[in-house]
N, C-alpha and C positions, 0 to 999 in steps of 0.2 A: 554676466554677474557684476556687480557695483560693489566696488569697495569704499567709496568714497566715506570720509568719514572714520574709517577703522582705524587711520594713524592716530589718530590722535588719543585712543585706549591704545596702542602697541606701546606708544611712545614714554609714559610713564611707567605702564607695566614691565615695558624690557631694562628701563634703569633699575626699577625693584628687585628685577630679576637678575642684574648682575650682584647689585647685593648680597640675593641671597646667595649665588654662588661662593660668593668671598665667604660669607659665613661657613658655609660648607666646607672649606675649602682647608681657613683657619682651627675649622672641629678636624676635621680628618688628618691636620699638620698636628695637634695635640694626642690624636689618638693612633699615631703612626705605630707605634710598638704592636699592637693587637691588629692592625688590618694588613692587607698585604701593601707593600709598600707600589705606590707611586699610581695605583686603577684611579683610585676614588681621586686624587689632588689632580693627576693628570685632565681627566674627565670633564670634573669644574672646575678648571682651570679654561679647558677648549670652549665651555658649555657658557662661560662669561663672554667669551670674546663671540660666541655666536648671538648671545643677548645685545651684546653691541652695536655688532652688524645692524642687526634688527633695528635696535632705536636709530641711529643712522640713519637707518632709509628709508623709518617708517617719518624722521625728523625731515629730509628730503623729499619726501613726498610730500609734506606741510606746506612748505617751502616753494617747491616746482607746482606749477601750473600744467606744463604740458605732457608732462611723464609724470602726475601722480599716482594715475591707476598702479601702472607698471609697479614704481619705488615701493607703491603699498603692498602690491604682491609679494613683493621682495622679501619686503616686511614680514609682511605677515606669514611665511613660509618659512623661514628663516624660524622666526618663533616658534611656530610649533614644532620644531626642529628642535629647537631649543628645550622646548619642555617634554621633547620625546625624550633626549637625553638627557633629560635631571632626572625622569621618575625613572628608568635604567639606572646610573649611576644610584640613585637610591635603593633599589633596590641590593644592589651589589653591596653598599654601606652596610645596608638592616642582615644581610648574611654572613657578612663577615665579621661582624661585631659576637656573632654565638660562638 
């Protein structure tokens, strides 16, 4: 299977997607009183620094010529790694908040 090509969508989506974790991050630091404390901040708090990873090596994969495949994998596993654990964390948000 060919990845070629996929970094370069991982690479701006995983910075988006640290973003949004920050947003996440900064609601759940405002809405500390009502949720349990430290699931949701801790979670995307981890869930950013996995988006990073991702741009990183989906950014290294750009980059390398001889290990792009591989870095892209990296990449792109990583990610959806990443978005396994925001729609989780999400959910736990949307439960805790009733």
């Amino acid at each position: 299977m060919s990845y070629r090509g996929l970094s370069s969508h991982i690479l701006p989506t995983s910075a988006t997607m640290v973003g949004g974790c920050m947003t996440v991050l900064s609601i759940a630091k405002l809405l500390e009183e009502r949720t349990r404390r430290g699931i949701v901040d801790e979670t995307m708090a981890f869930d950013s620094l996995i988006f990073m990873f991702s741009a990183i090596f989906s950014y290294l994969s750009i980059r390398s010529s001889r290990q792009a495949e591989r870095l892209e994998r990296i990449a792109d596993l990583a990610f959806m790694g990443g978005l396994m654990l925001m729609v989780a964390a999400a959910f736990v948000l949307a439960y805790e908040l009733q």
